[in-house]
C-alpha positions as CSV (number, residue, x, y, z in Angstrom):
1,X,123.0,60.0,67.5
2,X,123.0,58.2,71.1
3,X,120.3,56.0,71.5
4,X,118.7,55.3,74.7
5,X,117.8,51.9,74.6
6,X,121.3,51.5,73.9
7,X,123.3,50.2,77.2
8,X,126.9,50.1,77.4
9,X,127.9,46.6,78.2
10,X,130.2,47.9,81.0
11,X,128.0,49.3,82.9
12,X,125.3,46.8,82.3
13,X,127.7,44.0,84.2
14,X,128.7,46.3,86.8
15,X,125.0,46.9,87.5
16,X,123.8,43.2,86.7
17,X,126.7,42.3,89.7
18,X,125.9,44.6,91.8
19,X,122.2,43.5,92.2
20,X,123.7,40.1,92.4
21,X,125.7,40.6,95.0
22,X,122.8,42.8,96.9
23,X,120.3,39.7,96.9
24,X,123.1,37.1,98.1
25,X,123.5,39.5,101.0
26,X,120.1,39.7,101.2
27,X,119.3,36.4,101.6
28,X,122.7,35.9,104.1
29,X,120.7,38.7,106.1
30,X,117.9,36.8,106.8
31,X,119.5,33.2,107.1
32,X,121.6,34.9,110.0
33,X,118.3,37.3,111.4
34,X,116.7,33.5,111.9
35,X,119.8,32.1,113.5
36,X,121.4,34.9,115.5
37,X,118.5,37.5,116.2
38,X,120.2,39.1,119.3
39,X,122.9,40.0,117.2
40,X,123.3,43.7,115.6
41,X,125.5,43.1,112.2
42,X,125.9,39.8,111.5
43,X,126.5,39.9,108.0
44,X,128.9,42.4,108.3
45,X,131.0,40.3,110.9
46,X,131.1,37.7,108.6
47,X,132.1,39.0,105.7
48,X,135.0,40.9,107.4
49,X,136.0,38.0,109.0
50,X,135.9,35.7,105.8
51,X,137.6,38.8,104.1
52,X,140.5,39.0,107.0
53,X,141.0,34.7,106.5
54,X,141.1,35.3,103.1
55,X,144.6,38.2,103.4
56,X,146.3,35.4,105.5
């Protein structure tokens, strides 16, 4: 008998991080909207760039 109120804990972390991770780049999206307005994808930029220094 599966019970619904039962979660598995895998996929509660994997969910619990990924909503994590949505309101940090949430909140990098408008920190960089009030700095850089002109620009189209900031956020993106960055974190390929941060992602490019890290492979180095």
């Amino acid at each position: 008998m599966a019970d619904e109120n039962v979660v598995d804990f895998a996929n509660a972390k994997w969910a619990k991080d990924l909503e994590r991770k949505d309101e940090k780049v949430q909140d990098m999206r408008e920190r960089f909207a009030a700095a850089l307005p002109d620009k189209k994808t900031p956020v993106k930029d960055f974190l390929r760039k941060k992602k490019a220094k890290k492979k180095h």
